[in-house]
C-alpha positions in Angstrom: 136.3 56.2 -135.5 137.3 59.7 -135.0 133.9 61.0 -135.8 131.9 58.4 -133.1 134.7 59.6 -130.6 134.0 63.5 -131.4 130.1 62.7 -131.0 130.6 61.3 -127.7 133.0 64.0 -126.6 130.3 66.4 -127.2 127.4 64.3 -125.9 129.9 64.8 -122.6 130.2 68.6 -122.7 126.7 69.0 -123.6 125.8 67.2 -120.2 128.3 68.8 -118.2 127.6 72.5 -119.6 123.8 71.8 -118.7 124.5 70.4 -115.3 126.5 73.4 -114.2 123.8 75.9 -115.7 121.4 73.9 -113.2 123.7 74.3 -110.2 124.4 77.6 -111.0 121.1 78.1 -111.2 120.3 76.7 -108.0 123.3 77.9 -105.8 122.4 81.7 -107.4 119.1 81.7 -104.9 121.5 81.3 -101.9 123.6 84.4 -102.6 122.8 88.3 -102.1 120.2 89.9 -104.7 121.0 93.1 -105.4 119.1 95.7 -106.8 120.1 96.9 -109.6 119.0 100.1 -109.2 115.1 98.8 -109.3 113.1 98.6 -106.6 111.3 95.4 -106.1 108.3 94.9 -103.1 109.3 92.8 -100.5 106.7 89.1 -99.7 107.1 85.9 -98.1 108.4 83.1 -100.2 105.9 80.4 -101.5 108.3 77.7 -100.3 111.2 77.1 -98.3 114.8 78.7 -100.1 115.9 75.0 -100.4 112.8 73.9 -102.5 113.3 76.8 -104.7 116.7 76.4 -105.4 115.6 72.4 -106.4 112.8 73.7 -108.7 114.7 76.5 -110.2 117.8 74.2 -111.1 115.1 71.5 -112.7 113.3 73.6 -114.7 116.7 75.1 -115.8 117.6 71.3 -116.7 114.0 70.7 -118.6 113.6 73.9 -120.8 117.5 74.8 -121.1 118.6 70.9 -121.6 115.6 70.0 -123.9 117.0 73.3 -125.9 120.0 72.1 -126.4 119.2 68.2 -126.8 116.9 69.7 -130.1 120.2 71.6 -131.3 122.6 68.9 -130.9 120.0 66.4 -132.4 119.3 69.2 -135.2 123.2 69.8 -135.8 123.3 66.2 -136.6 120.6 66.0 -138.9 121.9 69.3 -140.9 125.7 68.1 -141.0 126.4 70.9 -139.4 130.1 69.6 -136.5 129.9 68.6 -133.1 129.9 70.8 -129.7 133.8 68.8 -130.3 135.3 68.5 -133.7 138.8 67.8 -134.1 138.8 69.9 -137.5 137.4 72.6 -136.2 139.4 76.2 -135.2 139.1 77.7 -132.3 138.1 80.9 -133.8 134.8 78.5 -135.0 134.6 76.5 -131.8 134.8 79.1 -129.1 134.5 83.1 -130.4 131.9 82.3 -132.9 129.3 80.5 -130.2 130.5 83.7 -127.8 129.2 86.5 -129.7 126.3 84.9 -130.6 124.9 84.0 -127.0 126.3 87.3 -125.8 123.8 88.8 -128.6 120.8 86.4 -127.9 121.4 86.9 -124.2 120.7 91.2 -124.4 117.4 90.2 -126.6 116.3 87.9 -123.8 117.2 91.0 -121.1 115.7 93.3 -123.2 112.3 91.5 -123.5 112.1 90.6 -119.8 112.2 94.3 -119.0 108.2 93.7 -119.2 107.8 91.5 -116.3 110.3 93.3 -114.3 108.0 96.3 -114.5 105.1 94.5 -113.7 106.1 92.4 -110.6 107.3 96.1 -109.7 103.7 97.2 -109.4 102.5 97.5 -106.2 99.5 96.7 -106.5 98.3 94.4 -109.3 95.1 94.9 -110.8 93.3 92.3 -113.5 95.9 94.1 -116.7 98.7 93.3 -114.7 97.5 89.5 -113.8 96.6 89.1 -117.4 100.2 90.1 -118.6 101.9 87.2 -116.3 99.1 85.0 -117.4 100.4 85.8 -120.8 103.9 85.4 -119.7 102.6 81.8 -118.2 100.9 81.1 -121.8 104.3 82.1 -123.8 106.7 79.9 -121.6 103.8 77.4 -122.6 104.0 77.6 -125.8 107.8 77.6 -125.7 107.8 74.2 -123.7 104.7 72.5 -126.0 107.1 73.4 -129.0 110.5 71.9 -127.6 108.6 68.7 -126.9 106.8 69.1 -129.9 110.0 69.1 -132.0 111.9 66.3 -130.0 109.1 63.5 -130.8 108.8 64.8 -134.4 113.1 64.1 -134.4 111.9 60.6 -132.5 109.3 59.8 -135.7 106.7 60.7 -133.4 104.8 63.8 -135.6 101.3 63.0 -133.8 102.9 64.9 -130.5 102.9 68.2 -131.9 99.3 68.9 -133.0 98.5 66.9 -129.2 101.2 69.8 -127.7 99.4 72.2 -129.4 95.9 71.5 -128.4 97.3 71.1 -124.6 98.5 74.9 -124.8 95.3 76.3 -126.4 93.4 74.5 -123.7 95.4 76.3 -121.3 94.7 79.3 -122.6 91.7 79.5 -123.0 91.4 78.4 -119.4 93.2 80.8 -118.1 91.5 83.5 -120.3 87.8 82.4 -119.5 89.2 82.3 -115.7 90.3 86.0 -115.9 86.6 87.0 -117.3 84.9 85.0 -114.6 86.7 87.1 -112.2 86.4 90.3 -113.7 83.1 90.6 -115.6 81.4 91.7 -112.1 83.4 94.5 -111.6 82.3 95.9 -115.4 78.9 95.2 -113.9 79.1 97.5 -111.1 78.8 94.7 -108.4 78.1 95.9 -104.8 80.6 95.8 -101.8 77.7 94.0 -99.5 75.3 95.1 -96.9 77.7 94.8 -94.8 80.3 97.6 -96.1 77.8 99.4 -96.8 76.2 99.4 -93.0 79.4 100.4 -92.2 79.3 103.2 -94.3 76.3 104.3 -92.7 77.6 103.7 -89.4 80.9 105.6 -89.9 78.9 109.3 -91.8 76.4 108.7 -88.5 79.0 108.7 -85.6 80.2 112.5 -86.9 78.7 115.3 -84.9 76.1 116.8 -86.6 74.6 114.0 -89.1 71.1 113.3 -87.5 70.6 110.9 -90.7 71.6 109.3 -93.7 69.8 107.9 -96.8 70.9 107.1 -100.9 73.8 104.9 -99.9 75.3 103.6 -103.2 78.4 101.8 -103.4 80.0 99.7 -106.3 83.6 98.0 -107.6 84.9 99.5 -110.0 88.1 97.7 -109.4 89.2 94.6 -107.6 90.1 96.7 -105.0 88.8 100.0 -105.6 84.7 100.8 -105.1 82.9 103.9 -105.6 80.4 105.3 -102.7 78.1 108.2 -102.8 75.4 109.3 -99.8 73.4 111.9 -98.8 73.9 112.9 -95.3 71.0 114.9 -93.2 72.0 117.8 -91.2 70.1 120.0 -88.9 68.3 122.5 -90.9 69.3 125.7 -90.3 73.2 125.2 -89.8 75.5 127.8 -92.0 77.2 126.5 -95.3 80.4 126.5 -93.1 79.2 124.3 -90.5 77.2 122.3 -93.5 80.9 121.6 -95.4 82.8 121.3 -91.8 80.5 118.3 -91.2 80.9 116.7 -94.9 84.7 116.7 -94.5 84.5 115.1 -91.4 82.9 112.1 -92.5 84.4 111.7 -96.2 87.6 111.6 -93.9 86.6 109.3 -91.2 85.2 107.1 -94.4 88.7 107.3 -96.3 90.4 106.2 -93.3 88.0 103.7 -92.1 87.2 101.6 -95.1 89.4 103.7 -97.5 87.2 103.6 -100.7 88.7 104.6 -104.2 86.1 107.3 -104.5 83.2 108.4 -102.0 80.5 111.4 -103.0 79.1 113.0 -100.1 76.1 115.5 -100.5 74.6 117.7 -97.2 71.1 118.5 -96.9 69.2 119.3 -94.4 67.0 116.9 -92.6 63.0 117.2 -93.1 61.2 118.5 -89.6 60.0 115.5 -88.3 63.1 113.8 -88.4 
């Protein structure tokens, strides 16, 4: 008798303590973030405050509560007591449980020092995507195991290899994904005739160029491309006029279309030109 009422005590405090971490977890989006010392780059939300705060608490409620359903489920199993067990100190019940949260708590802190780097990043190149596409795949992983583990405890073993194959799916859509995207830029693949006609229209509106020829430009980033041109002067200039006009238009290219790199060369333009 005392053992059914200690199980249903604890089935109570598990629901409570999981409920609270959800509307904790919900209410925390509504209150001031500070800093922390770090300095994270300001965007626009992806949904209203209110939506977050819903999403936040639920998936607090389906990772954190399915947790904690497996441990209560696998305390039974082992004989280990209940959440509430009359024969139990409070040494055993309370400070025990403490220090060892407390402790698994700083290793989760410690290992999301990662992504609090990497959403630091202004700018976010294909390594950076990669690393919260692995994030993505290890929260994955995470959830196809606690699902995994409660049908295995509901005599349901055929939902972890299924759970498994879900995740690698996933992964190796998200991987072939990040190739598709990316591959081109290893390739060298060009900007577009239109960048580069402005290009050519930018190095010809600087005093001095009377022409412009061996416009190359390629990514070699998502964002970054490298440009290189020959720009045709008037024959007979001095070297200082000659360099005068090539910083001129490597600035008024930098500010215009602001390429990673651009490699200018002067030469003089043939007679007839």
């Amino acid at each position: 008798m005392e053992e059914a009422l200690d199980r249903k005590i604890s089935f109570r405090i598990y629901l409570v303590l999981i409920a609270s971490l959800a509307l904790l977890a919900g209410i925390s989006l509504f209150l001031p973030q500070g800093e922390i010392g770090l300095s994270l780059p300001q965007a626009p939300l992806p949904a209203p405050l209110p939506v977050l705060a819903l999403a936040n608490a639920g998936i607090i409620l389906v990772i954190y509560g399915g947790l904690g359903l497996i441990g209560l489920m696998l305390a039974r199993k082992l004989g280990l007591p209940e959440v509430w067990d009359h024969t139990l100190s409070n040494r055993r019940r309370f400070v025990l449980p403490a220090l060892v949260g407390a402790g698994l708590g700083i290793v989760l802190i410690i290992a999301a020092v990662p992504l609090i780097n990497l959403f630091r990043q202004k700018r976010r190149g294909p390594a950076a995507r990669a690393q919260f596409l692995e994030s993505i795949n290890d929260e994955l992983g995470l959830i196809a195991a606690l699902f995994g583990t409660l049908f295995i405890l509901w005599g349901q073993p055929i939902a972890d290899p299924v759970a498994s194959i879900l995740v690698a799916t996933i992964i190796a859509y998200n991987g072939l994904k990040l190739f598709l995207e990316n591959f081109s830029f290893l390739l060298g693949r060009s900007p577009g005739p239109k960048y580069l006609g402005q290009l050519e229209s930018l190095a010809r509106s600087v005093p001095g160029v009377v022409g412009v020829h061996d416009l190359r430009a390629e990514y070699i980033g998502p964002e970054t491309v490298h440009a290189g041109m020959h720009v045709e002067v008037r024959p007979g200039i001095t070297i200082e006029d000659a360099e005068r006009i090539r910083k001129e238009v490597d600035e008024k290219v930098h500010q215009e279309v602001s390429p990673g790199y651009c490699v200018i060369q002067v030469e003089p333009a043939a007679p007839d030109s």
